[in-house]
N, C-alpha and C positions, 0 to 999 in steps of 0.2 A: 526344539525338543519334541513338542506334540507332533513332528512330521516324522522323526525317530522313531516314535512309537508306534506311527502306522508301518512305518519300515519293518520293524521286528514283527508285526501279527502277521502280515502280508510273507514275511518269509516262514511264519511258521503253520501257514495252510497252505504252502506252495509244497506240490509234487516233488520229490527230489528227483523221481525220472523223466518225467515231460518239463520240469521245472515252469508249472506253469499253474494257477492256483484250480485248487483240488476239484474234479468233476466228480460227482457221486461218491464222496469218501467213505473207505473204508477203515478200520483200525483191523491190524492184528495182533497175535496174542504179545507180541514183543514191545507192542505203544507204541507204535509207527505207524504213520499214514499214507496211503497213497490215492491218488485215482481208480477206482475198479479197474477200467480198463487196461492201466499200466501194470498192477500189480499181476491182472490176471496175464497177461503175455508175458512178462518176467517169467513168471513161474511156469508157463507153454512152450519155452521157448528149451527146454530141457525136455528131453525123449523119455517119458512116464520113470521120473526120478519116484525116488521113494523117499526121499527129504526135500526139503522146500525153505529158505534159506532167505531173509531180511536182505534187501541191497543195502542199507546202510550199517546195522551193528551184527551181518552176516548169522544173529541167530538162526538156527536148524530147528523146522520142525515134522512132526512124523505123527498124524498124515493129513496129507496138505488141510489146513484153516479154510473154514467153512466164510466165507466173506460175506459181512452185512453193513450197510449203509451205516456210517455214523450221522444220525440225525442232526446232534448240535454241531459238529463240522460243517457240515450241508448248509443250515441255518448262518453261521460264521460267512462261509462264502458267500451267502445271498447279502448279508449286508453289506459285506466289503460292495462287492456290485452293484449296489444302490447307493453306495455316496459317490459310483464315476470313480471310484482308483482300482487302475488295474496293476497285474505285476507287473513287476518292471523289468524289461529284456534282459536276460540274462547276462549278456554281453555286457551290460552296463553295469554288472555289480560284481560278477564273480568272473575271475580270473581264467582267461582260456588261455592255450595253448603258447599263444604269440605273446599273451599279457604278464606283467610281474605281478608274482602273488605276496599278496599280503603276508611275511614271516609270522605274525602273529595270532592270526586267527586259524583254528580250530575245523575239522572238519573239512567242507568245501570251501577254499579260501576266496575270498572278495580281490579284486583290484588292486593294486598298489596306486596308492596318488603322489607318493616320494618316500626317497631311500634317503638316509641318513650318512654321513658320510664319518660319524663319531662311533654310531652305533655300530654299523654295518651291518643296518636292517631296514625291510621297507614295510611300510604301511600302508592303511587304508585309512579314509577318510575315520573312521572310529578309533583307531588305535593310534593315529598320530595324534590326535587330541592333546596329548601329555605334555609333547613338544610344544604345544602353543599357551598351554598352561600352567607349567614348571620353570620355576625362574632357571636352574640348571640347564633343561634340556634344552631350555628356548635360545642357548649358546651353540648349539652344533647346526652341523653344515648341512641343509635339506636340499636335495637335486630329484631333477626328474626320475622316475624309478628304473632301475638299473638292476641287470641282470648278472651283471659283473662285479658285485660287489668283492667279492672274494678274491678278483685281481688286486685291489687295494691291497691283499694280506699277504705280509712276507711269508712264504714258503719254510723258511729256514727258520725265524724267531717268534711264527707269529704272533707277527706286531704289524698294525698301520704304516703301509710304505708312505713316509711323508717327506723324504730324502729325495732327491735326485744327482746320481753320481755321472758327473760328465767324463771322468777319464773314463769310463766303459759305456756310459751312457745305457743307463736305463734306472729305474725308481729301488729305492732300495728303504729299508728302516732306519730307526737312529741307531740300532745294535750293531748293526752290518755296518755303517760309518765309523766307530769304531774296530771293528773285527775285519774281515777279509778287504775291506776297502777304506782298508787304514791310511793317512795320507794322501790319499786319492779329492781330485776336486771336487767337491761336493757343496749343493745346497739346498735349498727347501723345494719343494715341489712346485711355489706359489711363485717363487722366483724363477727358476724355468719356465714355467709355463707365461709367464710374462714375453723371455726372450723371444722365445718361441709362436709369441702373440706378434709380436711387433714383425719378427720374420716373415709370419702369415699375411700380415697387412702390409709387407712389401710384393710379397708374391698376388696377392690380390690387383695390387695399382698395377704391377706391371702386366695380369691378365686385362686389367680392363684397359690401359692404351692398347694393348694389341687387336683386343676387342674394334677400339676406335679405328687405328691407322687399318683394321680389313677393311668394316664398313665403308671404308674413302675409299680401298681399293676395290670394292665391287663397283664403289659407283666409276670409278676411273674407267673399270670393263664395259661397263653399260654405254659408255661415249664412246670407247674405242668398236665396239660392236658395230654405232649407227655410223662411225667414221669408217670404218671396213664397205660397209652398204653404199656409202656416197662416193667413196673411192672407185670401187667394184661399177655402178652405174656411170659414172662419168666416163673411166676407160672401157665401158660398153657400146658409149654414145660415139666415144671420139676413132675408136675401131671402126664401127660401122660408116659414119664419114668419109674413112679413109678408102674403106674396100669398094664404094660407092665410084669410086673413081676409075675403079680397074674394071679390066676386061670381065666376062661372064668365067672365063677363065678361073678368075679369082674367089668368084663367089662362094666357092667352095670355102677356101682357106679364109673365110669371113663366118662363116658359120663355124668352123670347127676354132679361131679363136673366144669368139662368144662363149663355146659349149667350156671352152678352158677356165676362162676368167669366171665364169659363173662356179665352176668347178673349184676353182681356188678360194673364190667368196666362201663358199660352204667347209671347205673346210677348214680359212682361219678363225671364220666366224665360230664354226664351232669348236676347235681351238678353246677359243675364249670363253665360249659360254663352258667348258667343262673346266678351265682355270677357276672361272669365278664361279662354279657347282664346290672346286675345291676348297675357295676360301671359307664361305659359306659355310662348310661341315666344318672349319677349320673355327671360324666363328661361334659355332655349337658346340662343339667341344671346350671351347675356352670361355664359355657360361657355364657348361656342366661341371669345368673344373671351380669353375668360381665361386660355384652354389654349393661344392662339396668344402671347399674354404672359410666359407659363410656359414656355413651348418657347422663344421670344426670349433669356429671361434666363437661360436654361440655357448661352446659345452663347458656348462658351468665347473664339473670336476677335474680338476684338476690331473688328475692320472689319467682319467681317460682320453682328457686331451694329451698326454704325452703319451699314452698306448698308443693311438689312433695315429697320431703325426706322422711318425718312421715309414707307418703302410702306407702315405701319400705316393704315390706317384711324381718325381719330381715334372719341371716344367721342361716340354722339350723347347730345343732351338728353334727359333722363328726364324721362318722364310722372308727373303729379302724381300724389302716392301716394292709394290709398282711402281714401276719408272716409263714417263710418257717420252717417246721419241718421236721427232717426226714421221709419219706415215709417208710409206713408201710403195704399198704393196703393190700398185697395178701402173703406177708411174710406166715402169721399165716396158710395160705392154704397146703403149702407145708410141713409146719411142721406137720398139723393138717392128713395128707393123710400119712408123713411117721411114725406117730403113729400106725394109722392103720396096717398100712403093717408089722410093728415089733410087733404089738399082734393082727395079723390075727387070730390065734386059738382060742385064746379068742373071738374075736367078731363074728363067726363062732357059737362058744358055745352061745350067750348069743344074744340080738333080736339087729339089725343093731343099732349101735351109729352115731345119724347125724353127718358127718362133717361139724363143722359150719362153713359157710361163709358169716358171718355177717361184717365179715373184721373191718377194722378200718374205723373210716372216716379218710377222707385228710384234714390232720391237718394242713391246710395251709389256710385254710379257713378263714374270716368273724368272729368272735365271735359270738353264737349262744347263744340270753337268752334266759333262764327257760321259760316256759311255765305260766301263769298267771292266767289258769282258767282249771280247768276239763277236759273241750273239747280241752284244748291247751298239754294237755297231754297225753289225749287219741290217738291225732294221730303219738304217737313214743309205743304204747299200744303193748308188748311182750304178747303171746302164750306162757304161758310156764308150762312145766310136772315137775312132781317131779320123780327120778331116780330111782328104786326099786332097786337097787345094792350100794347105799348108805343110805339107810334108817336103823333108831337101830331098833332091834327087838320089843324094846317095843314099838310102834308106826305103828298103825294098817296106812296102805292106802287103799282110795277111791275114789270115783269120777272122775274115770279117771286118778289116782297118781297126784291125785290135794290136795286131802286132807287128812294130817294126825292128829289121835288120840292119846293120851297117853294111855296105855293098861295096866292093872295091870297083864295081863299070855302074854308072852313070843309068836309072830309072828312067823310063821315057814316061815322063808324065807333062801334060800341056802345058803350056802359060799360064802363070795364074799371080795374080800382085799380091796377094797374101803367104805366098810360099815362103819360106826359108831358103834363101839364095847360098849360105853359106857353111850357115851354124847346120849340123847334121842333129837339126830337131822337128818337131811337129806338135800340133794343139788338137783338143779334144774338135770335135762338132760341135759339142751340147756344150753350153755355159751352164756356170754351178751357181749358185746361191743358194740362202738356207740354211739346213745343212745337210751335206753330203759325206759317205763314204766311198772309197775304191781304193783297190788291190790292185797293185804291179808286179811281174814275174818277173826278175831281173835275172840277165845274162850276161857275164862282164863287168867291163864301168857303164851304168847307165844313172842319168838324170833324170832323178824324179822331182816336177815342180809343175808349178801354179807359176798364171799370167796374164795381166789383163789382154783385150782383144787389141788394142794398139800398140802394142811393145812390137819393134821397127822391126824388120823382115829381110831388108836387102843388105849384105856385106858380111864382114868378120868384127863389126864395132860391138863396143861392149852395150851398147842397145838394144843390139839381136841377142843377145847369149841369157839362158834363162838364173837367174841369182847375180848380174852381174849389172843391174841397173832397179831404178826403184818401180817397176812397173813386173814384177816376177823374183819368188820365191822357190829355192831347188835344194834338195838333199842328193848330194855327190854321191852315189854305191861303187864304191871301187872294190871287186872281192869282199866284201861283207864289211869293206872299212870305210866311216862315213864323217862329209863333210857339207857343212848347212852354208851355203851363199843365200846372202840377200845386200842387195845394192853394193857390189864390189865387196862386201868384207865376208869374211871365210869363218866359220866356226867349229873346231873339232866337236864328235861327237864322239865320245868315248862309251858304247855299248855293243855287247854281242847281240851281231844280228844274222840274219839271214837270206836269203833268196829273195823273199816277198818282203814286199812292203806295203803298208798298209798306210793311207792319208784320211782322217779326217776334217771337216772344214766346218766351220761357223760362220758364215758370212757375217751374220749382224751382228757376233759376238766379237768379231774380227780376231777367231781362234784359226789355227794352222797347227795341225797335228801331223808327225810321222812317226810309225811304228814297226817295227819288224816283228811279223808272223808266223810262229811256229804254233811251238805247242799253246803258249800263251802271250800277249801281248807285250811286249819291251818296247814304252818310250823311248824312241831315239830323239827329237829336238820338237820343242812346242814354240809356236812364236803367237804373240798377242800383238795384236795389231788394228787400224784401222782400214777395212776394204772399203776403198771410192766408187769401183764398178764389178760387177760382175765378174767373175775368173772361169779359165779355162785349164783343163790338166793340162798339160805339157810332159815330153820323154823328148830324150835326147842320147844316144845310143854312139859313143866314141871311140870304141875298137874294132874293128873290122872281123867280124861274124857275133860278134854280143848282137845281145836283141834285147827287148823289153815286150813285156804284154799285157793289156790290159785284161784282165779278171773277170772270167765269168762267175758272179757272184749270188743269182740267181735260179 
């Protein structure tokens, strides 16, 4: 109580405009004090008024008060100042801007330290008093102070919303449960908000396993990272080995495999590290929701935890957790180099075969969907040739070995053991993995399909024909009417389509897509699958002047 009483002197030699205790006090003729210097800029700060005006009880006076030091003021402050108490920051007593004010006090209001939830008032440390001291008051419900109090009050009866009506869901009074929400499911506030608790502490557990199961998958990325890095250097060492062996000739095509593989290092590496940058955020965000959760279920009042709740945000869908697959990525490099080097003479004969180092992706990744639009396809868009070392004779090429013709006189094209003896088809150059896009311009009946590089080559057996054994997938274009082979069996597709076609490929996902390309995309036949080796497009062109072409998509 004695500390109370220094409180009250101390606020009543405090400035009400610097609010800070009185330097050189004055009194004017109204009984109010100020600072000299405060009162005399108050009153300056008006362009030669001819009344002069109290900031606090706005009394007028005419012509302005002659100001003299109040001696016992002066004397007052000097001793506060000698027992060591100063005022107290303002901010710690009286009510700014952001702060709830005291309903009850007077004047400049003080702090609130809790709102009442009986009352529907808030207080300060002096005015709550009552509640700690009246057996009555000492029964109502004291909450952090609140700004809201007045959401509490029905609109319509004001009365205390202590209702909550769930056929329309929102807080209502006991008037309005009788009256307009008559019948309707309804129950207390306290029992809601209960439901509504237990919901919350479900949505919690399930933020924080997902919480957990990221944390495993950033570490899953950090292994598959230095497993990319040991991958990438081993078929660095085992290349170089190999070009070691060839002529100076070759030294070239040893360098520019290097500059690939390093190239592909960097970028599934990095890949990965922008996967696991997105779980990471994904992780931050699922503590920010979780601390918004925590903070909810903290709040003691009841309404305003069901105010609050609806605004939540629900929880979105969780991305499929990491899945470790065997690494693949640079395997296919070293086999693909020691090809090479065991039909050196041949590729010496014949114009340089890229070795491709499209490599696999790191199948440890994310699940990656389809593409949804054109432009969502166009940027996985393959460059790709047609092979003149596998083309049938009857099928003239053009355009770059983009585009073949059915021919009724026989192509003079060399020897070659990869050709097409029979079936009037052809394979890309480039093998695909990954994934890939490409467009075909179909003219007649043309076959469009995928194959691996050893599907047989010599005769009319169904091992040569593409969709007619299990090493090659083909969508039949007869006139816009289409049918899917794969290993002998035949699948109608029933969709309009058109001229072009469009394929997309997942290798690791062992996705096989075709589409017909107009204005906008029309699935014609998706097949999911397991791919064992690398694929090749493939066209195959069976009426005599049809053609097919491959797309310039770049």
């Amino acid at each position: 109580m004695a500390q109370k009483g220094v409180q009250l002197d101390r606020e009543t030699i405090s400035c009400s405009i610097c609010l800070d205790l009185l330097k050189d006090p004055v009194t004017i003729p109204c009984g109010h004090s100020y600072c000299m210097n405060c009162i005399k800029g108050f009153w300056d700060e008006g362009d030669e008024k001819e009344m002069y005006s109290c900031p606090q009880c706005r009394q007028s006076f005419t012509p302005r008060p002659v100001l003299v030091k109040s001696t016992m003021l002066a004397d007052l402050v000097e001793q506060l100042k000698k027992t060591g108490l100063q005022a107290a920051p303002a901010d710690l007593c009286y009510a700014g801007a952001e702060d709830v004010a005291c309903d009850v006090c007077t004047g400049r209001k003080l702090k609130a330290i809790k709102s009442c939830l009986i009352c529907l008032v808030s207080y300060c440390e002096k005015h709550l008093q009552l509640h700690y001291d009246v057996a009555q008051l000492k029964k109502h419900k004291l909450v952090e102070p609140s700004k809201k109090l007045q959401e509490n009050v029905c609109s319509r009866h004001d009365e205390v919303m202590k209702m909550f009506c769930r056929t329309d869901q929102q807080l209502i009074c006991y008037l309005c449960s009788v009256d307009e929400h008559k019948g309707h499911d309804t129950v207390s506030a306290a029992a809601e908000r209960a439901e509504r608790q237990r919901e919350l502490e479900g949505s919690r557990q399930t933020i924080q396993q997902r919480i957990q199961d990221r944390e495993k998958d950033v570490k899953l990325l950090q292994q598959q990272a230095e497993a990319i890095d040991l991958s990438a250097d081993k078929a660095v060492e085992d290349s170089e080995k190999i070009f070691t062996e060839l002529i100076r000739l070759l030294e070239k095509r040893s360098s520019d495999v290097k500059q690939q593989v390093r190239s592909q290092q960097k970028s599934e590496a990095s890949r990965v590290k922008e996967l696991q940058e997105e779980l990471e955020q994904e992780i931050t965000e699922l503590k920010r929701k979780d601390a918004e959760l925590k903070k909810l279920s903290h709040t003691e009042d009841h309404n305003q935890f069901l105010h609050n709740y609806p605004s939540l945000s629900p929880l979105s869908q969780s991305t499929s957790s990491i899945q470790i697959r065997p690494l693949s990525c640079f395997e296919d490099v070293t086999a693909a180099v020691s090809e090479v080097r065991d039909k050196l003479q041949d590729v010496l004969r014949e114009e340089w075969t890229n070795v491709s180092l499209t490599g696999t992706e790191v199948d440890v990744l994310l699940p990656q969907p389809e593409p949804k639009t054109r432009a969502g396809f166009l940027k996985y868009s393959r460059e790709i040739t047609l092979d003149p070392n596998t083309v049938n004779t009857q099928l003239l090429l053009s355009e770059g070995n983009r585009k073949v013709t059915l021919m009724r006189q026989q192509q003079s094209y060399s020897s070659h053991p990869d050709r097409f003896t029979d079936w009037p088809q052809v394979l890309s150059r480039e093998s695909l993995t990954g994934r890939c896009y490409w467009e075909v311009e179909t003219r007649g009946r043309v076959v469009v399909a995928v194959a691996y590089k050893n599907i047989s080559r010599a005769g009319w057996s169904d091992e040569c024909g593409f969709g007619r054994n299990d090493k090659s997938w083909a969508l039949d274009c007869t006139n816009h009417i289409y049918t899917f082979w794969s290993n002998k069996v035949q699948t109608p597709v029933s969709r309009p389509g058109s001229s072009r076609v469009g394929v997309y490929l997942d290798h690791s996902a062992g996705i096989l897509s075709f589409y017909s390309v107009s204005g906008t995309m029309t699935l014609l036949h998706r097949v999911q699958t397991t791919f064992t080796q690398p694929l090749y497009a493939g066209l195959m062109v069976c009426g005599y002047g049809d053609s097919a072409e491959l797309c310039k998509l770049k």
